[in-house]
GUSE-111690 format. One record per residue (C-alpha): residue number from 1; residue in three letters; x, y, z. Coordinates in steps of 0.2 Angstrom, whole numbers. Last residue first. Example, Ala and Ser with C-alpha at 12.3 -4.5 7.8 and 13.67 -1.06 7.14 Angstrom:
# GUSE-111690
<nukol><num>2</num><residu>Ser</residu><u>68</u><v>-5</v><w>36</w></nukol>
<nukol><num>1</num><residu>Ala</residu><u>62</u><v>-22</v><w>39</w></nukol>
This chain:
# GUSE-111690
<nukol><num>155</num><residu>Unk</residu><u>-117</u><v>-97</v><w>-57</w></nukol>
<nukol><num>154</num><residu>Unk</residu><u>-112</u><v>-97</v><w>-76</w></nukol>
<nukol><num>153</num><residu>Unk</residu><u>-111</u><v>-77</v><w>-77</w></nukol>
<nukol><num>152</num><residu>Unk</residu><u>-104</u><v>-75</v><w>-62</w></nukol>
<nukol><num>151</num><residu>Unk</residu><u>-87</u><v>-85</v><w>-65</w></nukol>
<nukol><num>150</num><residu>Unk</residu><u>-78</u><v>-95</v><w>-54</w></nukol>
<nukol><num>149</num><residu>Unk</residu><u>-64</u><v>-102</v><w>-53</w></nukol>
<nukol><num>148</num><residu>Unk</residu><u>-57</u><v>-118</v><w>-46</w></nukol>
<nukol><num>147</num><residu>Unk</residu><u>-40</u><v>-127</v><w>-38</w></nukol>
<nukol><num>146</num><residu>Unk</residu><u>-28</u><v>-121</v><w>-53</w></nukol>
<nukol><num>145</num><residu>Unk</residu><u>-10</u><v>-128</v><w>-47</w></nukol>
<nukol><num>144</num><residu>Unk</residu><u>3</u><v>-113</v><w>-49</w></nukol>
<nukol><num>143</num><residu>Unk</residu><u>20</u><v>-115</v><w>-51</w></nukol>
<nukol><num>142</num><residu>Unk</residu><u>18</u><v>-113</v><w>-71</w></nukol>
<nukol><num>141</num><residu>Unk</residu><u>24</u><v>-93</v><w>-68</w></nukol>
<nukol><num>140</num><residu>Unk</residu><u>37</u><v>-92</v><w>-53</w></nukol>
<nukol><num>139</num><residu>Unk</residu><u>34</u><v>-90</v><w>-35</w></nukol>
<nukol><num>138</num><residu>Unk</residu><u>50</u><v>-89</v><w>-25</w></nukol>
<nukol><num>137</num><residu>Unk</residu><u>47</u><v>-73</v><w>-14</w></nukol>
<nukol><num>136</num><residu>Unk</residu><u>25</u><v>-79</v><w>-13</w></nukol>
<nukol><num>135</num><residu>Unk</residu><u>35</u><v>-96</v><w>-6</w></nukol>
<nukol><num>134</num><residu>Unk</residu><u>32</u><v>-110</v><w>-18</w></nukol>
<nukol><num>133</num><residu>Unk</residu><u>20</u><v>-124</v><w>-15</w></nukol>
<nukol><num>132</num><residu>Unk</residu><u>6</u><v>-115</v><w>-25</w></nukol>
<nukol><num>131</num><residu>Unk</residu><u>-12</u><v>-115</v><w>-25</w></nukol>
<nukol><num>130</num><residu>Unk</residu><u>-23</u><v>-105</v><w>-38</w></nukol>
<nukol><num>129</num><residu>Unk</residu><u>-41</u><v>-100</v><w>-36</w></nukol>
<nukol><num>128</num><residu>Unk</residu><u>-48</u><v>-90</v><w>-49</w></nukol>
<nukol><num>127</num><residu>Unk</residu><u>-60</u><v>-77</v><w>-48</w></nukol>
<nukol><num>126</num><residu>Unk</residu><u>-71</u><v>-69</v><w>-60</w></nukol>
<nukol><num>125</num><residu>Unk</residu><u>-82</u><v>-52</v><w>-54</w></nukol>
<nukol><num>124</num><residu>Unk</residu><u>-80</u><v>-44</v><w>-73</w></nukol>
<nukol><num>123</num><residu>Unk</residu><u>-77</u><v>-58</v><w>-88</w></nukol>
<nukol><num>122</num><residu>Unk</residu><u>-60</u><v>-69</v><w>-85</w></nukol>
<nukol><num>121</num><residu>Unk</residu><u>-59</u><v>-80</v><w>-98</w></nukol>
<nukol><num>120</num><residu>Unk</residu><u>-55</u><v>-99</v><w>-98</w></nukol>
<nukol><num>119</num><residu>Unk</residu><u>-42</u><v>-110</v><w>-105</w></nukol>
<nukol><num>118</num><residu>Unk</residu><u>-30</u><v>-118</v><w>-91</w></nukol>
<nukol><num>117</num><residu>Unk</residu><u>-14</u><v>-113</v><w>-85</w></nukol>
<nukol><num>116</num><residu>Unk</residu><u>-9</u><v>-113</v><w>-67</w></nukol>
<nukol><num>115</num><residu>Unk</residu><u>4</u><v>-98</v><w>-64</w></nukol>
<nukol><num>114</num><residu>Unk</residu><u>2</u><v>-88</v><w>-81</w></nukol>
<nukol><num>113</num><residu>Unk</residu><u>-15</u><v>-91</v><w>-84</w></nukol>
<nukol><num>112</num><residu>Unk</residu><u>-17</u><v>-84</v><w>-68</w></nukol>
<nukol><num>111</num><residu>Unk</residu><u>-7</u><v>-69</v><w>-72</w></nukol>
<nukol><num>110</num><residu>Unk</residu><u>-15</u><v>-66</v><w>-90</w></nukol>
<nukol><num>109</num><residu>Unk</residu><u>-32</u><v>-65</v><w>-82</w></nukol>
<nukol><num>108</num><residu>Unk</residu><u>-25</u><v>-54</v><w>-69</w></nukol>
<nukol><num>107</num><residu>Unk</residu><u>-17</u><v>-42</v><w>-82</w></nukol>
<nukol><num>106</num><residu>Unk</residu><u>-29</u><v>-43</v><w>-98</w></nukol>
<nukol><num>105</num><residu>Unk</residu><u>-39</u><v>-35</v><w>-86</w></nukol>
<nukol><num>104</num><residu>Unk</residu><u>-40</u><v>-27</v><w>-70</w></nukol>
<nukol><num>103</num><residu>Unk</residu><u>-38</u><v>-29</v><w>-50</w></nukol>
<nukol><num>102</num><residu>Unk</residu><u>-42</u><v>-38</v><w>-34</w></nukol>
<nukol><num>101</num><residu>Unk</residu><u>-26</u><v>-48</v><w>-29</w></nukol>
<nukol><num>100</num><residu>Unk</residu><u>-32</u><v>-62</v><w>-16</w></nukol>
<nukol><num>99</num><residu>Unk</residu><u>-19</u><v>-68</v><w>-4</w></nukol>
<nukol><num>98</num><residu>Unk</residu><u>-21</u><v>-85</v><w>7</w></nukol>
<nukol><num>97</num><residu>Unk</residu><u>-6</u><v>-88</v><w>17</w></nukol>
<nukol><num>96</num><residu>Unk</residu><u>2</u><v>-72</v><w>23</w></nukol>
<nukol><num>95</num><residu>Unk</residu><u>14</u><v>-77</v><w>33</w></nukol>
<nukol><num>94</num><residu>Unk</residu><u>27</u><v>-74</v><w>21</w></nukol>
<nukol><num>93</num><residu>Unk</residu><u>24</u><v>-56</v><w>19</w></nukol>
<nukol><num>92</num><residu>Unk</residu><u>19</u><v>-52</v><w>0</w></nukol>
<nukol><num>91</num><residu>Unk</residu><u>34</u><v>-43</v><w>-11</w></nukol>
<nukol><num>90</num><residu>Unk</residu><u>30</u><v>-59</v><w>-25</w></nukol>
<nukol><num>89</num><residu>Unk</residu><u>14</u><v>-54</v><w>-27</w></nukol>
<nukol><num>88</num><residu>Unk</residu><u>20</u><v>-36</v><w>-32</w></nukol>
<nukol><num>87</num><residu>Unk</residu><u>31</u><v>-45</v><w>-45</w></nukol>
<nukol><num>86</num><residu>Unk</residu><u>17</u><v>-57</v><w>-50</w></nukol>
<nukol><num>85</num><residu>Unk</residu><u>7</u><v>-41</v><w>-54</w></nukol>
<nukol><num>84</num><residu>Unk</residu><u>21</u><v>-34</v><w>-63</w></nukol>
<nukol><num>83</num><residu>Unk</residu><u>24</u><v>-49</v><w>-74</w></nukol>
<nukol><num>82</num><residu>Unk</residu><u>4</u><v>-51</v><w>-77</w></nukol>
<nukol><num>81</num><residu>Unk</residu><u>6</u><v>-32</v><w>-82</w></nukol>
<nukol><num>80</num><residu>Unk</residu><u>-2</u><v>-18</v><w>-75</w></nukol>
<nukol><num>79</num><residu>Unk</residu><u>-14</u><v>-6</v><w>-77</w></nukol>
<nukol><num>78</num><residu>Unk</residu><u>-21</u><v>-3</v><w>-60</w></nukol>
<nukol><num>77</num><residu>Unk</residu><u>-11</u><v>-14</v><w>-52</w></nukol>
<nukol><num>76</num><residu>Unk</residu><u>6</u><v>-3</v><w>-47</w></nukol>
<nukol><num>75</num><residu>Unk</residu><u>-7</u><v>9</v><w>-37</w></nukol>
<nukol><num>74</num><residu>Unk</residu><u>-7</u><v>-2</v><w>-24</w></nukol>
<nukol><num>73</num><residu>Unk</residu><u>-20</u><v>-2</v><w>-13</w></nukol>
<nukol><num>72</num><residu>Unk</residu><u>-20</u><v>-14</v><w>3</w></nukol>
<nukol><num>71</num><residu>Unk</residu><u>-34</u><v>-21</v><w>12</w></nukol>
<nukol><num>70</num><residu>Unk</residu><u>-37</u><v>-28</v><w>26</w></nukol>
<nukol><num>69</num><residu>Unk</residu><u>-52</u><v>-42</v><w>29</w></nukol>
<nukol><num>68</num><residu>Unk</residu><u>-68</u><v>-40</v><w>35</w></nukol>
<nukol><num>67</num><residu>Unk</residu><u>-79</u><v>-30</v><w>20</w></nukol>
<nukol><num>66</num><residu>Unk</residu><u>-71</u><v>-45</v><w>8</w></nukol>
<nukol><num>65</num><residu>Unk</residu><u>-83</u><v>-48</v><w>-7</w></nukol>
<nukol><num>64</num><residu>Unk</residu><u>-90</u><v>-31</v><w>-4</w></nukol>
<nukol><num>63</num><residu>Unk</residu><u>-77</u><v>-19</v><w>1</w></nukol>
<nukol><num>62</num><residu>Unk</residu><u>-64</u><v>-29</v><w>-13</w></nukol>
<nukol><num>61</num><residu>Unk</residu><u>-77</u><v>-23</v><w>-27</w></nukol>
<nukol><num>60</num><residu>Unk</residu><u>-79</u><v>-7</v><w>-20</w></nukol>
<nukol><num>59</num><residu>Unk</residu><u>-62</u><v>-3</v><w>-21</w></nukol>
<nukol><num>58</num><residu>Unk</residu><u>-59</u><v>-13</v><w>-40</w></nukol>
<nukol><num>57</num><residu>Unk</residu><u>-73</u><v>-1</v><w>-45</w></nukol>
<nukol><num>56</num><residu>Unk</residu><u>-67</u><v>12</v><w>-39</w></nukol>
<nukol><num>55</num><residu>Unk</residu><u>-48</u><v>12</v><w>-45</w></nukol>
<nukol><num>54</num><residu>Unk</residu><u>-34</u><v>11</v><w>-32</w></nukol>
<nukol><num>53</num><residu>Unk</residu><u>-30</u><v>-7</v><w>-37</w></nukol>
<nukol><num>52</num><residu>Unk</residu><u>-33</u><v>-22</v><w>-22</w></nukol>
<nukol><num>51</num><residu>Unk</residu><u>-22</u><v>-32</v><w>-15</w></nukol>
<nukol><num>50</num><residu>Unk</residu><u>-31</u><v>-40</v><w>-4</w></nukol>
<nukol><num>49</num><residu>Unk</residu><u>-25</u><v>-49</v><w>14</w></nukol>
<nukol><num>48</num><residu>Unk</residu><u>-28</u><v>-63</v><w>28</w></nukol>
<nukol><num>47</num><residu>Unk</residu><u>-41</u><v>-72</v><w>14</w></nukol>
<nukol><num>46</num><residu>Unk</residu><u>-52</u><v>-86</v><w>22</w></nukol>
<nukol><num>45</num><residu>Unk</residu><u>-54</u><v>-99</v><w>11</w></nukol>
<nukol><num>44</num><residu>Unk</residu><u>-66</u><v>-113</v><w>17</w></nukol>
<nukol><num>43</num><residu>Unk</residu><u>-74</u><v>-114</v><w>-2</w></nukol>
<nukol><num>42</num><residu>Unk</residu><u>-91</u><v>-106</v><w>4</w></nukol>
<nukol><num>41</num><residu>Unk</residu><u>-81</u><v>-92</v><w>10</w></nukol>
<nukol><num>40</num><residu>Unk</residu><u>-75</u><v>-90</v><w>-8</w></nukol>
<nukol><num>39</num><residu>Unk</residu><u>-90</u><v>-92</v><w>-15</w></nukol>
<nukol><num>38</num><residu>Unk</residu><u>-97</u><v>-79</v><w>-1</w></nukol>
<nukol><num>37</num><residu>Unk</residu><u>-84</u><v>-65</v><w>-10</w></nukol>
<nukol><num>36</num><residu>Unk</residu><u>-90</u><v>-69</v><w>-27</w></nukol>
<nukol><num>35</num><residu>Unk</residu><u>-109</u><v>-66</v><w>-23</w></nukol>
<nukol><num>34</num><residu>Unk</residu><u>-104</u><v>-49</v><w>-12</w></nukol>
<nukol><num>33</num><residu>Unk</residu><u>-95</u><v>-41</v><w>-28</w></nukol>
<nukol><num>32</num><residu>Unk</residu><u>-108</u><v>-48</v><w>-40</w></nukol>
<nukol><num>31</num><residu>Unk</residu><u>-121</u><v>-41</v><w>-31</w></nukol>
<nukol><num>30</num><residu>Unk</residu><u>-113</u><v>-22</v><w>-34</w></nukol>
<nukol><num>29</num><residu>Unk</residu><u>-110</u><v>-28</v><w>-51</w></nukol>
<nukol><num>28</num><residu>Unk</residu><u>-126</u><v>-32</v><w>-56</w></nukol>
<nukol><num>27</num><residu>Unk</residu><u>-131</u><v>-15</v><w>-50</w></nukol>
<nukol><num>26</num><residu>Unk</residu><u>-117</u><v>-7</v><w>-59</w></nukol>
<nukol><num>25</num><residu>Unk</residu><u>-99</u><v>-2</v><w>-52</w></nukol>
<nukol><num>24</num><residu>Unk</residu><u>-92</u><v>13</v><w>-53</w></nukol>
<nukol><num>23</num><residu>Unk</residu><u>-81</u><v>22</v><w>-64</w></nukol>
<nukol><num>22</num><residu>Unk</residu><u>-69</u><v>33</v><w>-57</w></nukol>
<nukol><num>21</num><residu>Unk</residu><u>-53</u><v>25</v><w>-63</w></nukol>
<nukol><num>20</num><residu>Unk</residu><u>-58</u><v>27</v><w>-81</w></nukol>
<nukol><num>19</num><residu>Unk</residu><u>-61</u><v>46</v><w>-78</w></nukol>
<nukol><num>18</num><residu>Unk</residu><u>-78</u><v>51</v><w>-76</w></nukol>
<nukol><num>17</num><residu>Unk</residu><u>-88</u><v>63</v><w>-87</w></nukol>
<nukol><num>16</num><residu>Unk</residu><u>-100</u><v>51</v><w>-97</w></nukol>
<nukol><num>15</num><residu>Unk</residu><u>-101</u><v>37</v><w>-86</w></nukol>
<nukol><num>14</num><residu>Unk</residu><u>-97</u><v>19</v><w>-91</w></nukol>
<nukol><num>13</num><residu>Unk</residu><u>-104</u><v>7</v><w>-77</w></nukol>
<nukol><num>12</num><residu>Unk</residu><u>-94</u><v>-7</v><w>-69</w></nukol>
<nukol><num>11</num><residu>Unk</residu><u>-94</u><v>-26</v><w>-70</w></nukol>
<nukol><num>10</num><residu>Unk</residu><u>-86</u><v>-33</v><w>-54</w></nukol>
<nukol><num>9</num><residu>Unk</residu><u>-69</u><v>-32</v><w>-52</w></nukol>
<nukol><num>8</num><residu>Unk</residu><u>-56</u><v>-47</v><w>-57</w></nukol>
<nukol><num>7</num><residu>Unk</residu><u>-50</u><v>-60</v><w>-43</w></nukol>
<nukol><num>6</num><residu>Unk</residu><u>-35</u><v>-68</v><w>-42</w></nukol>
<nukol><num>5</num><residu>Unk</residu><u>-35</u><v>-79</v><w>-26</w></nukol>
<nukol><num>4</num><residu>Unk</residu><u>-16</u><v>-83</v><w>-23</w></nukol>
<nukol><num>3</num><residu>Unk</residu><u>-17</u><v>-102</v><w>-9</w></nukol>
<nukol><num>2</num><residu>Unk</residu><u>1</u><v>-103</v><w>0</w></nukol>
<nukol><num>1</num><residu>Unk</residu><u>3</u><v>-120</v><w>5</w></nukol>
């Protein structure tokens, strides 16, 4: 069963003279990162690839919650819309069986609505947990089953 971990960057800092895809993340952020990559340990899932935006703070998020596992940057996420996320998703090898896509809002929060549903937001370092019984090629939005989430702020 293919398991799609959607997972937003940490909180990042606002720094007078850096682009938007510079910015770096924050102290909290930092610990954030490494916090939300042990939850996911601490559910048995054991991600075989990130997708991960180019941006900084998505970089350095993925290097902390997930400093053992490969990572791809796509330049398509930074961005993007939940369509175009699901789209890259789609474009996943087939024996990849757990997935995270590390990347920004409204579009990850929108794509995991999108697949599983639910009401809940999405603030920096959030993850949700979706499983699917489709193929990544086949998955289509409401296919998803939302397993958990999590959310720094209330852990």
């Amino acid at each position: 069963m293919p398991t799609l971990i959607v997972l937003r960057h940490a909180k990042a800092a606002h720094v007078l003279g850096l682009s938007d895809r510079e910015r770096p993340l924050t102290e909290r952020g930092e610990r954030d990162a490494g916090r939300a990559g042990d939850e996911v340990r601490a559910l048995g899932l054991v991600p075989d690839l990130v997708l991960c935006s180019p941006a900084e703070r998505t970089r350095r998020t993925a290097e902390l919650a997930f400093p053992d596992v490969e990572v791809s940057y796509e330049r398509d996420i930074y961005e993007a819309y939940p369509d175009e996320l699901l789209e890259l998703v789609r474009r996943t090898d087939p024996e990849v069986g757990t997935l995270v896509l590390c990347g920004h809002n409204p579009g990850v929060h929108e794509l995991a609505l999108g697949l599983a549903g639910g009401e809940y937001g999405f603030r920096p370092g959030s993850f949700a947990v979706i499983r699917t019984g489709s193929s990544w090629v086949d998955l289509s939005p409401g296919e998803g089953d939302l397993v958990t989430r999590w959310d720094p702020k209330e852990h």
